[in-house]
C-alpha positions as CSV (number, residue, x, y, z in Angstrom):
1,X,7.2,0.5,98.5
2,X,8.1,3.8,96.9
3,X,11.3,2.8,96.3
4,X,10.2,-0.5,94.8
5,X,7.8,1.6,92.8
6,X,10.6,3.9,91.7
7,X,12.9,1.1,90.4
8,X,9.8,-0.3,88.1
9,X,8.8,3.3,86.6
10,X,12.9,3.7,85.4
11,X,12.8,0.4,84.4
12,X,9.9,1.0,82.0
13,X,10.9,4.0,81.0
14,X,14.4,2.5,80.1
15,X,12.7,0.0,78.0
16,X,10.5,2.3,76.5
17,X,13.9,4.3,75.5
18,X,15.4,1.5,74.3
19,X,12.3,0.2,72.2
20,X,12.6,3.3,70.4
21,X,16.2,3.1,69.6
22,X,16.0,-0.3,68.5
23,X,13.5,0.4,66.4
24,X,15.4,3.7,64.5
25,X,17.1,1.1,63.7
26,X,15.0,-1.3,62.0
27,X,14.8,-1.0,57.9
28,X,12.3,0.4,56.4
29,X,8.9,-1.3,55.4
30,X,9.3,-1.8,51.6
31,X,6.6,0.1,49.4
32,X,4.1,-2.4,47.8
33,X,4.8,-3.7,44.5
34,X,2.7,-2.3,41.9
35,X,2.0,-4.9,39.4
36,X,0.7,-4.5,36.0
37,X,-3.2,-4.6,36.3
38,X,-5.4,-5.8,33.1
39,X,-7.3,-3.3,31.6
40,X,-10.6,-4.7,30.4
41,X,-12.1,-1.5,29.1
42,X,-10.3,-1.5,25.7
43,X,-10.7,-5.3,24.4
44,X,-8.2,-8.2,25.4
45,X,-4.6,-7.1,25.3
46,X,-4.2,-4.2,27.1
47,X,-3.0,-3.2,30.5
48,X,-2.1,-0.1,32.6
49,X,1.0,1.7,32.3
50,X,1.9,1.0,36.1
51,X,1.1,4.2,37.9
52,X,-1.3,5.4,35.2
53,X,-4.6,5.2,33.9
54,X,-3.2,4.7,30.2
55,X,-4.0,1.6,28.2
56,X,-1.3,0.0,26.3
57,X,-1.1,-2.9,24.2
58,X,1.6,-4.5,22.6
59,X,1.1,-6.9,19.4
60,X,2.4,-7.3,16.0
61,X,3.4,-10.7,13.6
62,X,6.7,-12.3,12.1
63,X,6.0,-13.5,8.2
64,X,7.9,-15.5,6.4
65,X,6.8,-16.1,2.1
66,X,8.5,-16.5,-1.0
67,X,7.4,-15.5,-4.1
68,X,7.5,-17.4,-7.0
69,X,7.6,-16.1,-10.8
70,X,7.5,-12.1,-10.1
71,X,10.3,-9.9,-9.2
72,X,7.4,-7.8,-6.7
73,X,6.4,-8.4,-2.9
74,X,3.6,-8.9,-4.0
75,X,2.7,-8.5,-7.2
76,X,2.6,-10.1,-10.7
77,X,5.7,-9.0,-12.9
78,X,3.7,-6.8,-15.1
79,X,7.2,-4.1,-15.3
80,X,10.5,-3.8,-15.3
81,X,12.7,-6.5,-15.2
82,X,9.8,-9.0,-14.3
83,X,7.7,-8.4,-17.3
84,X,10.9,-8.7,-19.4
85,X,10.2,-12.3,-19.1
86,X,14.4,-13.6,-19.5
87,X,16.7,-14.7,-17.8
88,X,16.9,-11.7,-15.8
89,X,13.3,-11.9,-14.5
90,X,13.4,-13.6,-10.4
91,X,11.9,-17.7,-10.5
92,X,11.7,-16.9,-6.9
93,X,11.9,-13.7,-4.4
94,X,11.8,-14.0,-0.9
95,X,10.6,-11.6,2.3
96,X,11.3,-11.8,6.0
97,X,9.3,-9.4,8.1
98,X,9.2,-8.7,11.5
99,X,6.3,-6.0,12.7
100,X,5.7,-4.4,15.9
101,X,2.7,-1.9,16.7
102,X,1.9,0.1,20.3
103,X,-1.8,1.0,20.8
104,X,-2.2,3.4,23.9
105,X,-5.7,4.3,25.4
106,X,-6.7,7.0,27.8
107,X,-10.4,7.8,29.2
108,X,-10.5,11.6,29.8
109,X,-13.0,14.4,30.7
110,X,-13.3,15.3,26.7
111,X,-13.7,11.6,25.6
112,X,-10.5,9.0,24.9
113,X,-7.2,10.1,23.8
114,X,-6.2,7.4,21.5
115,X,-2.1,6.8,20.0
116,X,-1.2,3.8,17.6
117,X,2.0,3.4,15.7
118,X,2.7,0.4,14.0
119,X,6.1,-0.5,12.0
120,X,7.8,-2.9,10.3
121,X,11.1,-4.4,9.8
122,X,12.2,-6.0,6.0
123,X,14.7,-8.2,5.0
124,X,13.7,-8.6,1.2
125,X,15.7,-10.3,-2.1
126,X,15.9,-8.2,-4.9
127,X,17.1,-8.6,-8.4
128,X,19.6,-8.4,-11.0
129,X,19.4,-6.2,-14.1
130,X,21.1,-5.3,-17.3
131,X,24.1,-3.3,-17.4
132,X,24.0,-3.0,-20.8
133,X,28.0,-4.0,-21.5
134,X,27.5,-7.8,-21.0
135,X,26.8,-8.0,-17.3
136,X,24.4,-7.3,-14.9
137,X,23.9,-5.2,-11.4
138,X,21.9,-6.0,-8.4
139,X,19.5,-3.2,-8.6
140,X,18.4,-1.2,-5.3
141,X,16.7,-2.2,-2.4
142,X,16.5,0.0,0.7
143,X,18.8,2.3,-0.7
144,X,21.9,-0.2,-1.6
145,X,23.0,-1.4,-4.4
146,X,25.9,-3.6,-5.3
147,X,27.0,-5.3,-8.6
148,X,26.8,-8.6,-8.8
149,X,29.9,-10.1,-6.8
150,X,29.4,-7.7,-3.5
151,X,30.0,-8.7,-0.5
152,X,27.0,-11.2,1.2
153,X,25.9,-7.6,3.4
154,X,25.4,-5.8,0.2
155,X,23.6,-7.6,-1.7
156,X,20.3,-7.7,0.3
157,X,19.4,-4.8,2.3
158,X,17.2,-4.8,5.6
159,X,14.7,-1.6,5.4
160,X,12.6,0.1,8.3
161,X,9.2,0.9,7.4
162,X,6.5,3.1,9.8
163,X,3.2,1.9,8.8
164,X,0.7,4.4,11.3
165,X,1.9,7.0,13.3
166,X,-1.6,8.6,14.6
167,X,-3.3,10.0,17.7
168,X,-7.4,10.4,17.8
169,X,-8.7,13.1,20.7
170,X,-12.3,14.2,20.6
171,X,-13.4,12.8,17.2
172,X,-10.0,14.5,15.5
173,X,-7.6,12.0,13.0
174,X,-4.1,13.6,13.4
175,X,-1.1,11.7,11.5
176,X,-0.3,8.8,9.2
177,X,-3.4,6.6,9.3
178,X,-5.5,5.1,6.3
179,X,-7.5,7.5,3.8
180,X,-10.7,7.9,5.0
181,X,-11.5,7.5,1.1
182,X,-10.8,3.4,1.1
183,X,-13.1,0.9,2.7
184,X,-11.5,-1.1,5.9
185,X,-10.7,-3.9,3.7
186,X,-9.1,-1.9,1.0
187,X,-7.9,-3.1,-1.9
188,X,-7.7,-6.1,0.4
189,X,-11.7,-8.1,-0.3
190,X,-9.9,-11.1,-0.3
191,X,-6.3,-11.2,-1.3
192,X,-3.0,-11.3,0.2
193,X,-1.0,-10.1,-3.0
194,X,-1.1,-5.7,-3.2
195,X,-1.3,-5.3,-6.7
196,X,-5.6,-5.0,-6.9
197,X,-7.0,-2.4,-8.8
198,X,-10.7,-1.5,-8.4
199,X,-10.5,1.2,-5.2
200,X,-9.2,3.1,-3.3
201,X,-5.1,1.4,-1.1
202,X,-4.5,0.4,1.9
203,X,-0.8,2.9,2.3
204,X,-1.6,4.9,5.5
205,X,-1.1,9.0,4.7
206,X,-0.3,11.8,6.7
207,X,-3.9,13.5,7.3
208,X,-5.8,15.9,9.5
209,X,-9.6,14.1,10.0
210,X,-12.5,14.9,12.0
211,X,-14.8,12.2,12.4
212,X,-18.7,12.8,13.5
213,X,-20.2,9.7,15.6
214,X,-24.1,9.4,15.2
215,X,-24.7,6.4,16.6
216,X,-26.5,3.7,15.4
217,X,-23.0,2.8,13.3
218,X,-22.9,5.9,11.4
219,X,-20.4,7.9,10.8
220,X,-19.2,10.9,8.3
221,X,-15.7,12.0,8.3
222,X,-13.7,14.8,6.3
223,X,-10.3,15.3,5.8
224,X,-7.2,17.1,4.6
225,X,-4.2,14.3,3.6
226,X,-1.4,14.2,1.9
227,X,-1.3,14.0,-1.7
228,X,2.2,13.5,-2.5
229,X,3.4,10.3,-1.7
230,X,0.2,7.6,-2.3
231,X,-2.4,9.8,-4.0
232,X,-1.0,10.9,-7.2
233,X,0.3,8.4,-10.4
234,X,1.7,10.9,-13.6
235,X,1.8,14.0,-14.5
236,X,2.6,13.8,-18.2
237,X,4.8,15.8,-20.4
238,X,4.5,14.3,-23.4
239,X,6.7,17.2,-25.1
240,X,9.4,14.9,-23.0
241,X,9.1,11.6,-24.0
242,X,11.5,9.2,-24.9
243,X,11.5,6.3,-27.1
244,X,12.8,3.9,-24.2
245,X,10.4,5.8,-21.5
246,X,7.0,4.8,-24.0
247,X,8.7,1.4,-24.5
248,X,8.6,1.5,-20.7
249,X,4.7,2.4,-20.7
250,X,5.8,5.9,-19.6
251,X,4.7,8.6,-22.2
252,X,6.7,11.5,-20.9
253,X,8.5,13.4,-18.2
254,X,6.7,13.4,-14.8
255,X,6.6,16.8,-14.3
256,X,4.7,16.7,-11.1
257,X,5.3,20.3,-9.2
258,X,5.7,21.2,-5.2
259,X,2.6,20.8,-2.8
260,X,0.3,22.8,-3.4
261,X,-3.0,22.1,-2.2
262,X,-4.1,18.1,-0.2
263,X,-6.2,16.5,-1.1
264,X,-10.0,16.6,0.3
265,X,-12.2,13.7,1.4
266,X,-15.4,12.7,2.3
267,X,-16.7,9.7,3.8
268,X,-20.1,8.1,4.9
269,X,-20.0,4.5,6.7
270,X,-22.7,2.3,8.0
271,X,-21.6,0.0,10.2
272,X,-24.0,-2.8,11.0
273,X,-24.6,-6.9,12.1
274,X,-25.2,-7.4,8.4
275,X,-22.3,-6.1,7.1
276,X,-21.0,-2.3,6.2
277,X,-21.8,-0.1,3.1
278,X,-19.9,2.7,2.9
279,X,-19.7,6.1,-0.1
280,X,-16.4,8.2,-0.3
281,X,-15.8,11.0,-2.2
282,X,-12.1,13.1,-3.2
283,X,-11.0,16.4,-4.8
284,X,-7.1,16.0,-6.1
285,X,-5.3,18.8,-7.1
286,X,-3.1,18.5,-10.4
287,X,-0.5,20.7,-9.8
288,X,2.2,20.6,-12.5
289,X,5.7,22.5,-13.0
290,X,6.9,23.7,-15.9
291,X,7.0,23.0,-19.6
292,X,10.6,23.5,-19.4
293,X,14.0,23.6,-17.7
294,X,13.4,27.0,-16.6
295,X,10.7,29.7,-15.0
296,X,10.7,31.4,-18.2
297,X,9.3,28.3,-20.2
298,X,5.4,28.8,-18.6
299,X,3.5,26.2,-17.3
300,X,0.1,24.7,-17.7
301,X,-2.4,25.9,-15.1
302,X,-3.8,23.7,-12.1
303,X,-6.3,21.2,-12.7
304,X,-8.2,19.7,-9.8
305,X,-10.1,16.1,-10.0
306,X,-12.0,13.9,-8.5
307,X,-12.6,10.4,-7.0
308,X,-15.8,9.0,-5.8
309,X,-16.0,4.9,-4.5
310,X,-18.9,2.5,-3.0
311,X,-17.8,0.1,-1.3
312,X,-20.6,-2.8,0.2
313,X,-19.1,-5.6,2.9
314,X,-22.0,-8.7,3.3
315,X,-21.2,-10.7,6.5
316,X,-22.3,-14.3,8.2
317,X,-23.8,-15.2,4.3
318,X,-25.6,-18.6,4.1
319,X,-22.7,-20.6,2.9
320,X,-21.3,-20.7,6.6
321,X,-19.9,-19.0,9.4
322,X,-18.0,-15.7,9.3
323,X,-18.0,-16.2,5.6
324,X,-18.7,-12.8,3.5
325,X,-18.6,-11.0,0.6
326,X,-16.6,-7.8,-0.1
327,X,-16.7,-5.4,-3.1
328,X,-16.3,-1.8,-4.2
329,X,-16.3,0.3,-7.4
330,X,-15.0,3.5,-8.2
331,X,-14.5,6.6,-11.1
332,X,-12.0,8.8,-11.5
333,X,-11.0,11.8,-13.0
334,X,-7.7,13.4,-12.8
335,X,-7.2,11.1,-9.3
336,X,-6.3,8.0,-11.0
337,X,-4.2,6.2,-8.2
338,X,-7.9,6.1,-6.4
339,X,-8.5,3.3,-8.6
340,X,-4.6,2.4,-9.6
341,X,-3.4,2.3,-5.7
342,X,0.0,2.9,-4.6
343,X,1.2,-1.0,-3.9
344,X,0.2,-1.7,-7.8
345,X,2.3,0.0,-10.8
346,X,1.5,2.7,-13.1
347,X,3.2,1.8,-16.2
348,X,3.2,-1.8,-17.6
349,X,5.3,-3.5,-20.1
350,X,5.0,-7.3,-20.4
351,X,6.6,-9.7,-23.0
352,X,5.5,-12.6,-24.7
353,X,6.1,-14.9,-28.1
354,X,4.6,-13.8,-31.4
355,X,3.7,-15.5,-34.2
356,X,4.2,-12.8,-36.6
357,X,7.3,-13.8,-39.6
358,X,10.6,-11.3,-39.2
359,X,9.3,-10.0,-35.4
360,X,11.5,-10.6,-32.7
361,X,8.9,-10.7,-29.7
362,X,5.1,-9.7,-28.8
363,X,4.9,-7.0,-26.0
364,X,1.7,-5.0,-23.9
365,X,2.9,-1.6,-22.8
366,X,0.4,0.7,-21.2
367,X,0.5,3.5,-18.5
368,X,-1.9,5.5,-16.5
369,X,-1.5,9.3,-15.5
370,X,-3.9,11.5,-13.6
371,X,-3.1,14.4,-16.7
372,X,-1.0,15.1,-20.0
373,X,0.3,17.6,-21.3
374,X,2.3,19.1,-24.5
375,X,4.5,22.9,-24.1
376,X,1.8,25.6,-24.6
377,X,-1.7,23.6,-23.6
378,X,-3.3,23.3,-20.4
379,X,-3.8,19.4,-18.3
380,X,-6.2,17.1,-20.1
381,X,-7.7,14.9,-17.1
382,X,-7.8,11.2,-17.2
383,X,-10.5,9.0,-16.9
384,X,-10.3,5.8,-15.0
385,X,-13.0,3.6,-13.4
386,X,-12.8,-0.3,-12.1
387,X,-14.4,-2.7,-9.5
388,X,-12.9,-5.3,-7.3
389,X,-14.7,-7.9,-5.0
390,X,-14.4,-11.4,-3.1
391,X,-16.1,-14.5,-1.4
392,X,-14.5,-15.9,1.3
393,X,-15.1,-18.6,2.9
394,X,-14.9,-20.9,6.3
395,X,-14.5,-24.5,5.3
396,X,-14.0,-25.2,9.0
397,X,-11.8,-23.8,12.1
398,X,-8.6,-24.7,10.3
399,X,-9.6,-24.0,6.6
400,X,-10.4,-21.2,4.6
401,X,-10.1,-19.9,1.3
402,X,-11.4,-16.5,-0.6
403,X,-11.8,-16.3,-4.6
404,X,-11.5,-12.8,-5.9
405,X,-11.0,-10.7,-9.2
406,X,-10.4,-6.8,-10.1
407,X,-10.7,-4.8,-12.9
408,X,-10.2,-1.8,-14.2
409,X,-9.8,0.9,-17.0
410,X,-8.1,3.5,-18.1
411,X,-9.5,6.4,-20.8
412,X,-7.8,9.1,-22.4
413,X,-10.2,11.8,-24.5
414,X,-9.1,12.6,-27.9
415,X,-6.9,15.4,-27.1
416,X,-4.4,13.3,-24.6
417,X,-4.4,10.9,-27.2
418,X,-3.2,13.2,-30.1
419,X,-0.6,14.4,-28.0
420,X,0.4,10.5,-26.8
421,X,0.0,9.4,-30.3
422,X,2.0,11.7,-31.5
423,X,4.9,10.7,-29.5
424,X,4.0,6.8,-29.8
425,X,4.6,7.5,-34.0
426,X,7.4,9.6,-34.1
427,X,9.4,7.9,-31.1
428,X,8.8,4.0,-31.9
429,X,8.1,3.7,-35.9
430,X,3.9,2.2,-34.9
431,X,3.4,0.6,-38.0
432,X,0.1,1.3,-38.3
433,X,0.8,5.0,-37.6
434,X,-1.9,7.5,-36.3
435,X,-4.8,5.7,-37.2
436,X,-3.7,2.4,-35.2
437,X,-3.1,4.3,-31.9
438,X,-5.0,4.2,-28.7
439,X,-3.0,4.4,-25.2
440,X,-6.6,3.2,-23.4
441,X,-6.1,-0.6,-21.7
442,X,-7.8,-2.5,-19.4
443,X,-6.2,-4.4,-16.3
444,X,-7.6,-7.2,-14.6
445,X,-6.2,-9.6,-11.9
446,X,-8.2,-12.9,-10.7
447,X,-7.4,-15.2,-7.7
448,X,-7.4,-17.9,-5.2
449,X,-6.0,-17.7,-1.7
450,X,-6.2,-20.7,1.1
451,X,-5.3,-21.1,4.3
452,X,-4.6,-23.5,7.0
453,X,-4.7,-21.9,10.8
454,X,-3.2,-25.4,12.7
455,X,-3.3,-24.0,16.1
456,X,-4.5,-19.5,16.6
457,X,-2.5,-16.9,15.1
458,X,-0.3,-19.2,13.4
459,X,-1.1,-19.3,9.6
460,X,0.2,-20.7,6.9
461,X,-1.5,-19.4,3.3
462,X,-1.1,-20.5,-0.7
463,X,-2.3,-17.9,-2.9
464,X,-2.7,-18.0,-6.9
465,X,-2.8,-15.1,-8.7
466,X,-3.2,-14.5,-12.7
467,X,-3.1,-10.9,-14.5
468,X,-4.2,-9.8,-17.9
469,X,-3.4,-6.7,-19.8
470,X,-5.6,-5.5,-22.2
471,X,-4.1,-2.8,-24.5
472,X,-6.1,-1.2,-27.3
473,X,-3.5,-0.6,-30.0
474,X,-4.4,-1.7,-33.2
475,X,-4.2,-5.3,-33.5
476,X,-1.1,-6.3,-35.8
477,X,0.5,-3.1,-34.8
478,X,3.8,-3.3,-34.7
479,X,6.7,-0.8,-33.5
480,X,10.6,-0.7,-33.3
481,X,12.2,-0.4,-29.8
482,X,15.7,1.1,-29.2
483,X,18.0,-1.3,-27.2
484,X,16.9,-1.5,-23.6
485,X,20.3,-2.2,-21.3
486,X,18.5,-2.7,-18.3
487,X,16.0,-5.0,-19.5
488,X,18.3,-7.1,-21.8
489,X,15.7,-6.5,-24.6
490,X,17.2,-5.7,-28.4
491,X,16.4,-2.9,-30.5
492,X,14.3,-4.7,-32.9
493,X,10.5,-4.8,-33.9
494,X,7.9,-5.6,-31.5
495,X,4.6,-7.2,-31.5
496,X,1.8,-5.0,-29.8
497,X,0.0,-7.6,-27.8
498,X,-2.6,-8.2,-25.1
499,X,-0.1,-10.4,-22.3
500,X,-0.7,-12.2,-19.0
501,X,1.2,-13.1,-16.1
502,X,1.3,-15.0,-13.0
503,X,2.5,-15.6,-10.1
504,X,2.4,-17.8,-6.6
505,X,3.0,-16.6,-3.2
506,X,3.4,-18.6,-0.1
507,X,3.3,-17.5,3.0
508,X,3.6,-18.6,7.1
509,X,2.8,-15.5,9.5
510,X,2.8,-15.8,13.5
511,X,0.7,-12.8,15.3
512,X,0.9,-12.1,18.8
C-alpha cells in the first residue's frame, strides 16, 4: 500500500508539473477590445475618444452652386469687374466646397472644457480682366494668377480656409470664433447670399471673451477681438486720391496704421421658447498712419468709435411650424463695417445706359470709410446706420422658403465732404462742381430663397437676389473718367446714376 500510494503522489505531482509547463506555454488572453462608446451627454453625434472621457464629434457638408450674373460667391456685382457690366463681367461663376469641423467636449471639476475648429476647402472660378493693351488676364484667386492661356492647374486655384479655431473653459472665449457683437443668425435672417448690410457679419475673429451664465437664458458677455482683419472698412486720405481710385468708389489712400488698440464689446442675450432678443454694443479704435511717406510728415491723432445693434429673433409664429421672423438694426460711428460686414464690399461702382445726348454711359459710384482725412486735420468719423430682417417659412417637411430685405446708409458731416468733394471736382471734372456733390448713398438688397430638402441633410436651394444703389450726387451730374484698363471702361464722360443689379444663386449642399 505505501508503495502503491507512493507511485500515485509522483504521479500527481508529475502532472501537476507538467500542467504548469504546458500552460507557460499557452498564449496570452488577448486584452478586451475597447470599442467606441456613444456619448449622450453632449447631443447626438458624439462619442468617447477610446480611453478617455472626451467628447468628440465629427460633421461638416460638401456644396456644390453656381452663380449666375455676378463675378462674387456670393454677392451681386456691385464692383470691379462685375459692376462693369461688359463683356468682361462672369454670366456664370461656380464654387465647390468641401468643409470639415471637430467639436471636442470634456466635463471637469471647474465646469466643461470645450474645443471646435471648423475649416473649409474651395475650389472656386474666377474671372478675367482688362489688361489694358488689347487682352485680358485671369485675375487672382487664392494667390495664383495666370493670363489667359495658362495651363488648366493655373487657372483655377483650390484655397484652404479655417473658419473657428476656439476653446471655451470656465465661461472664457479664447480664439477665432464669432463677435459676440452679431446676433446667431448674423447678417444671415434669411439669406444664403453674404452680401447683407444691416448688422453686425458672420467672419469668426480672433478674441479673448468671458461670458457670464445667469440662468433663465441670460447671458452678458465682454470681449477683446481683433480689429484688423473683419472690423475695420477705410481709413481715408483724401490728400491721396486718385482719379481712377474715386472712379473706383475709393476716395483716397487707406492709410490704416499698425494695431493699436481691439476692439471692445458688449453683449446682452435673452434666450427664450419664444424666440431671442439680444443688445450689443462696440468701441473701435481709428488708428491711422501718416499723412505722408515718411515719420516726419505727422499724422492725425486716434479716433475711437462706436457700434451699437438690436437684434429680435420671433420663433414658431402662427403661419406654421418652425417658421420665424428675424431682424436687427444698428448705428455706427467711426465702426462702419458693423453695419457694412466683411463678406459685402466697401466701395461700389456699377454701370448702366443713359439717356443723356453726347454721354457715353450712366454709372453709381459710392464708398464707405470708418474716417477721412486731408494732411494737417485730425479723423472726421462716419456715420452709418441700416436694418436687415426675414420671414421664413415651412411650407411642409420638404419645402421652405424665407423673403428678406436690408438696407442701409451711409453719412458724411460737412467737413468729410469738403474734403471728398474737393477731390471728386478737381480729380473727375463733376459737372455740377461743388454745389452738386454729396458722397452719402444708400444700399439696399431684397430677396427670395427656396428650398427643397428631398430626403435629411440633403438640400438643394434657388435663391433671387436684387440690389439697388442709391447715390446722392446731384441728379444730371455728370463727370469725366480717365481710361480704366482693368475694367475695359473708356475715358469719357459719365452719367452719375442710381443702378441695380442682380443675381441668381443655386445651390445643392450634403451635411453629415
Amino acid at each position: 500500500m505505501k508503495l502503491i500510494r507512493g507511485v500515485l503522489i509522483g504521479w500527481a505531482a508529475g502532472l501537476t508539473f507538467m500542467g504548469g509547463a504546458l500552460a507557460a506555454d499557452l498564449p496570452v488572453k488577448a486584452k478586451a477590445i475597447e470599442y467606441v462608446k456613444v456619448c449622450s451627454l453632449y447631443g447626438a453625434g458624439f462619442y468617447y475618444i477610446p480611453g478617455t472621457d472626451t467628447c468628440i464629434k465629427l460633421g461638416g457638408y460638401l456644396r456644390a452652386e453656381t452663380v449666375l450674373h455676378s463675378n462674387s460667391h456670393v454677392d451681386v456685382p456691385n464692383s470691379g469687374v462685375g459692376g462693369a457690366e461688359n463683356r468682361l463681367s462672369n454670366r456664370y461663376n461656380g464654387r465647390a466646397r468641401q468643409d470639415l469641423s471637430i467639436d471636442t467636449r470634456t466635463a471637469t471639476a471647474y465646469g466643461l472644457v470645450r474645443t471646435f475648429s471648423e475649416f473649409t476647402f474651395n475650389w472656386t472660378s474666377g474671372t478675367y480682366s482688362g489688361a489694358g493693351t488689347g487682352g485680358t488676364v485671369y485675375e487672382s484667386i487664392g494667390g495664383v494668377s495666370a493670363p489667359n492661356n495658362a495651363s488648366k492647374g493655373a487657372v483655377a486655384a483650390g484655397t484652404l480656409q479655417v473658419y473657428y479655431a476656439f476653446m471655451q473653459f470656465a465661461g472664457f472665449t479664447l480664439g477665432k470664433a464669432q463677435s459676440q457683437f452679431s446676433s446667431p443668425w448674423a447678417n444671415y435672417p434669411g439669406n444664403i447670399i453674404d452680401g447683407l448690410p444691416g448688422a453686425g457679419g458672420w467672419d469668426p475673429v480672433n478674441q479673448f471673451t468671458y461670458t457670464a451664465d445667469f440662468g433663465q437664458g441670460i447671458t452678458a458677455s465682454f470681449s477683446a477681438q481683433d480689429q484688423t482683419v473683419t472690423n475695420t472698412t477705410n481709413i481715408w486720405n483724401v490728400t491721396a486720391a486718385s482719379a481712377a481710385g474715386i472712379a473706383a468708389g475709393v476716395y483716397g489712400a487707406n492709410d490704416i496704421g499698425g494695431t493699436a488698440s481691439p476692439d471692445f464689446v458688449g453683449m446682452v442675450r435673452v434666450d427664450q421658447v419664444w424666440g431671442l432678443f439680444q443688445a450689443s454694443v462696440a468701441a473701435h479704435d481709428n488708428h491711422a498712419a501718416y499723412y505722408g511717406a515718411t515719420e516726419l510728415t505727422g499724422h492725425p491723432e486716434d479716433k475711437w468709435g462706436w457700434a451699437g445693434q438690436l437684434a429680435l429673433s420671433l420663433k414658431n409664429i402662427p403661419t406654421g411650424q418652425g417658421d420665424s421672423i428675424n431682424m436687427s438694426a444698428v448705428y455706427t460711428s467711426g465702426a462702419s463695417r458693423y453695419n457694412f460686414q466683411d463678406f459685402g464690399t466697401s466701395v461700389y461702382a456699377m454701370y448702366g445706359g443713359t439717356r443723356l445726348p453726347g454721354i457715353y454711359q450712366s454709372l453709381g459710384f459710392a464708398g464707405v470709410s470708418d474716417s477721412v482725412f486731408v494732411t494737417g486735420s485730425r479723423q472726421e468719423l462716419t456715420t452709418t446706420y441700416g436694418f436687415q430682417g426675414a420671414f421664413n417659412h415651412n411650407w411642409n417637411p420638404y419645402w421652405s422658403s424665407s423673403i428678406y430685405g436690408a438696407w442701409a446708409a451711409a453719412r458724411y458731416n460737412n467737413t468729410a465732404k469738403g474734403y471728398i468733394c474737393g477731390a471728386v471736382v478737381a480729380g473727375l471734372a463733376l459737372s455740377t462742381g461743388v454745389p452738386g456733390c454729396n458722397p452719402d448713398f444708400n444700399y439696399s438688397v431684397v430677396g427670395l430663397v427656396t428650398r427643397w430638402t428631398p430626403v435629411k441633410n440633403l438640400a438643394f436651394s434657388s435663391e433671387f437676389a436684387y440690389a439697388m444703389l442709391d447715390q446722392k450726387y446731384a441728379s444730371g451730374s455728370t463727370v469725366a473718367l480717365p481710361q480704366q484698363s482693368s475694367i475695359a471702361k473708356p475715358a469719357t464722360l459719365y452719367e452719375l446714376k442710381d443702378q441695380n443689379a442682380f443675381m441668381l444663386l443655386l445651390r445643392v449642399q450634403r451635411v453629415f
